[in-house]
C-alpha positions in Angstrom: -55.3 -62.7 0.0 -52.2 -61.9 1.8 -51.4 -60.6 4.9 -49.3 -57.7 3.1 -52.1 -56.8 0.5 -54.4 -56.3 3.5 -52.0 -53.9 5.3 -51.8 -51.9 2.3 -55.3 -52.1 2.0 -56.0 -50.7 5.3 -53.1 -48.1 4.9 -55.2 -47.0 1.8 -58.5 -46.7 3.5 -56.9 -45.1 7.0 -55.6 -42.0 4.6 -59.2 -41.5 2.6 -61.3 -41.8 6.4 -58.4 -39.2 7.7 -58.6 -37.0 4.9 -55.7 -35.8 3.0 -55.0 -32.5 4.2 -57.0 -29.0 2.4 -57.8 -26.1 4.9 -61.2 -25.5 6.4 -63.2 -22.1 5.8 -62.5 -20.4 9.3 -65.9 -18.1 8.6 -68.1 -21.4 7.7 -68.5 -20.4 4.1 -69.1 -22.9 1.6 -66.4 -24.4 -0.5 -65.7 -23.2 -3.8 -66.7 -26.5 -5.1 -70.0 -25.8 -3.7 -70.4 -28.4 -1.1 -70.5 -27.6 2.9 -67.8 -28.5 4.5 -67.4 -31.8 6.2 -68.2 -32.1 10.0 -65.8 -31.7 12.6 -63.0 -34.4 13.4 -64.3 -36.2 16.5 -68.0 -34.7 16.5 -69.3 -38.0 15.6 -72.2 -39.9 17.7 -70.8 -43.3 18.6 -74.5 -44.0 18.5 -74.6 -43.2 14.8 -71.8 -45.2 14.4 -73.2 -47.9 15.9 -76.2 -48.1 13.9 -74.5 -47.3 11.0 -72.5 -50.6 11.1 -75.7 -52.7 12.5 -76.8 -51.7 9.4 -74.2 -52.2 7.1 -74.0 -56.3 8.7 -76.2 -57.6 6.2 -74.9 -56.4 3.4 -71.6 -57.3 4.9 -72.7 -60.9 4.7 -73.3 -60.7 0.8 -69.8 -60.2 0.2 -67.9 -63.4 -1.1 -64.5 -62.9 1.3 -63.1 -60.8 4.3 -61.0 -58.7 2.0 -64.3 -57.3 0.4 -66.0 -57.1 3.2 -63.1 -54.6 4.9 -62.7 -52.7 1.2 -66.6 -52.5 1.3 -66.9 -51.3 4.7 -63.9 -48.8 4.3 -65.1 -47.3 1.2 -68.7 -46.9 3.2 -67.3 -45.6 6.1 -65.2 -43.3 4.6 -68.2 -41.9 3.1 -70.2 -41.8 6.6 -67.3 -40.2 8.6 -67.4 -37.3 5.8 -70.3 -36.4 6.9 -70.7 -37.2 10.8 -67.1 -36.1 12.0 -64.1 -38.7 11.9 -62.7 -40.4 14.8 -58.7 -39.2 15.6 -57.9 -42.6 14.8 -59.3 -46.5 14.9 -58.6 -46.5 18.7 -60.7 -44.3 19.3 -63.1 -45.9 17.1 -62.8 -49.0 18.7 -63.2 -47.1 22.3 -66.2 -46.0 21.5 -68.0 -49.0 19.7 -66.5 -51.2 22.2 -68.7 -48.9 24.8 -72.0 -48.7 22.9 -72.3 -51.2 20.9 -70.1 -54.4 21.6 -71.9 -56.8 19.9 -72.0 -54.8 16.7 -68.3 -54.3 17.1 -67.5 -57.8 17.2 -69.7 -59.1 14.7 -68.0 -56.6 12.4 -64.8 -57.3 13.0 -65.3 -60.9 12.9 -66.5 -60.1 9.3 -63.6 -58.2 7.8 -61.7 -60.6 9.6 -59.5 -58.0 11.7 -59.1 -57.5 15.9 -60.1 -53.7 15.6 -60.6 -50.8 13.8 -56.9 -49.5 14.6 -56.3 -52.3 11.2 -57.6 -49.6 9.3 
């Protein structure tokens, strides 16, 4: 794949882990579509996180290329930062893995084939 397919890829999967806008319930009512809201931006553990993505490696591995493996893992973690609180931004992302889990970090990186998670 090319070098511009992946940039728009990770423009794509930057806007659905940053959400795209809405307002939140000041009162902490449920939505009207019934759902409770999403957790705060930034009130994510980085220790979640960290397993999160230790656990996502094998399954990482099954995937044929590092484009699928970076579509996978954006699609999941979009999902998992829904419901855990999402990061300002891959910086800070990458702060934090880079402070409790390292290994993980690189190994996943490595696999989508990116320097950190400020590519997303």
């Amino acid at each position: 794949m090319t070098r511009p397919f992946l940039l728009t890829l990770s423009a794509t999967v930057l806007l659905a882990v940053t959400g795209c806008g809405g307002t939140d319930s000041a009162d902490g009512a449920t939505p009207a579509n019934g759902n409770p809201p999403a957790a705060a931006a930034g009130s994510y553990s980085a220790k979640d996180v960290c397993a999160y993505l230790k656990g996502e490696i094998p399954a990482l591995r099954e995937v044929g290329s590092p484009v699928g493996r970076h579509a996978n893992l954006a699609g999941k973690l979009a999902t998992f930062f829904e419901s855990h609180g999402k990061p300002e931004n891959g910086a800070v992302l990458d702060a934090a893995t880079k402070a409790e889990c390292p290994v993980v970090r690189t190994e996943v990186l490595t696999l989508i084939d990116v320097d950190s998670f400020s590519a997303f």
